[in-house]
C-alpha positions as CSV (number, residue, x, y, z in Angstrom):
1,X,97.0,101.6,17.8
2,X,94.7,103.8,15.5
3,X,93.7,107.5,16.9
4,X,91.5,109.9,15.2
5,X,91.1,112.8,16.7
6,X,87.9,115.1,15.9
7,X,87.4,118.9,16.1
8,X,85.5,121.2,13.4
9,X,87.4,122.6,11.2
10,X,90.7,120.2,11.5
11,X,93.2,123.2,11.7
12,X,94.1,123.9,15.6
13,X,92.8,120.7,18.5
14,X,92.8,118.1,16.0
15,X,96.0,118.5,14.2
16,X,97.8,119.0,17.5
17,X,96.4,115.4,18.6
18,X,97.6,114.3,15.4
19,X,101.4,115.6,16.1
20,X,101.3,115.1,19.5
21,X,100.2,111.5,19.3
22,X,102.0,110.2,16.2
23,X,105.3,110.8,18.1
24,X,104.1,107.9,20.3
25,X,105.8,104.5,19.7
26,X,103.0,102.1,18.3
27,X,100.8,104.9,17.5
28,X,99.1,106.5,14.6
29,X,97.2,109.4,14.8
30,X,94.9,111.8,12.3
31,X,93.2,114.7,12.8
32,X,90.0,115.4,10.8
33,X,87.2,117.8,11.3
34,X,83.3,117.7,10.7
35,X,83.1,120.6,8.8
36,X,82.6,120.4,4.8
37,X,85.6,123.1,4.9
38,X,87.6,120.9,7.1
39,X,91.5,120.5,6.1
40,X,90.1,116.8,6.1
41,X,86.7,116.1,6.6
42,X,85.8,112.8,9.0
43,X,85.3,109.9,6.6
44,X,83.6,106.2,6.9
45,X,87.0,105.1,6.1
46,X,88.5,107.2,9.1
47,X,85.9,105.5,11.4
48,X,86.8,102.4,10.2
49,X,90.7,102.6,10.3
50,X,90.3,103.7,14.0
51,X,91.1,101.8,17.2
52,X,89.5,105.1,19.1
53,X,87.9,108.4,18.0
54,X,88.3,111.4,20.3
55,X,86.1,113.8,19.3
56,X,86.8,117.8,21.3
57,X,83.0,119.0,21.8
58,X,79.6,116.9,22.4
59,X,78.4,118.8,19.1
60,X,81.4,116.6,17.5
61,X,80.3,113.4,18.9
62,X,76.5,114.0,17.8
63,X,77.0,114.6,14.2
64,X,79.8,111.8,14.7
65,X,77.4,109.7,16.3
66,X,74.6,110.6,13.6
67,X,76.5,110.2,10.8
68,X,78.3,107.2,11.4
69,X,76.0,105.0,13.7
70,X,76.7,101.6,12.3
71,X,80.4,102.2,11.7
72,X,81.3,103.0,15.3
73,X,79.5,99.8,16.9
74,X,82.0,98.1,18.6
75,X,84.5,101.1,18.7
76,X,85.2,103.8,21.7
77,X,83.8,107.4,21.2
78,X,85.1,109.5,23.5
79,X,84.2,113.3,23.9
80,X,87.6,115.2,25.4
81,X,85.4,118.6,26.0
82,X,88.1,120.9,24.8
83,X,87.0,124.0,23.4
84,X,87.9,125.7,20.6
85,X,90.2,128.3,22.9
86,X,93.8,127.4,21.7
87,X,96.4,127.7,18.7
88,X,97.7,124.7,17.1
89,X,100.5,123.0,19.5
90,X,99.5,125.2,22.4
91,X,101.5,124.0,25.4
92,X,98.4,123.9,27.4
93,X,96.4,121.8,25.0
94,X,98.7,119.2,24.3
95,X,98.8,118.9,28.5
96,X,95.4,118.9,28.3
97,X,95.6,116.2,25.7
98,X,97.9,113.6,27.2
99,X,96.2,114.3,29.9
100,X,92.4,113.2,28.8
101,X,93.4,111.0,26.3
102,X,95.4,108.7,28.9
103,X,92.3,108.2,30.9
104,X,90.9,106.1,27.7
105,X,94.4,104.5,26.1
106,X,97.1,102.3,27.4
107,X,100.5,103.5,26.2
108,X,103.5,101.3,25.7
């Protein structure tokens, strides 16, 4: 299973899905960002290698949504609402993570 997890810039919420998630046993996870700056900027290709997208803010799934409308027919967008409020690999947003992302994905 493919997981691309969305944030702005890709250097605190979506990188920690990324780690947190790739540890998972049939999982692959990246973390991109929407931003031009971003450590990796969301890509058509992204979209397209993903099973689901988890994007952290609404403002993420808009310009998401916008930019890749005919890409993500078919495919489950889901807005985590996690703000920006945490370091990379913060203990309480990787709980938060597992703890959202469950609600949408069957583990093994």
């Amino acid at each position: 299973m493919n997981l691309l997890f969305v944030c702005s810039e890709n250097r605190l919420r979506s990188p920690t899905g990324e780690e947190v998630f790739s540890k998972y046993e049939g999982v692959n996870a990246i973390g991109a960002g929407t931003n031009a700056d971003a450590e990796t900027t969301v890509s058509g290709d992204l979209i397209e290698w993903a099973d689901v997208v988890f994007v952290m803010e609404k403002s993420h799934r808009n310009k998401v949504s916008k930019k890749f409308k005919e890409l993500l027919k078919g495919k489950k967008l889901v807005c985590l609402d996690i703000p920006d409020n945490y370091d990379r690999m913060d203990p309480v947003l990787i709980r938060l993570l597992k703890n959202k992302v469950a609600k949408h994905v069957r583990f093994r």
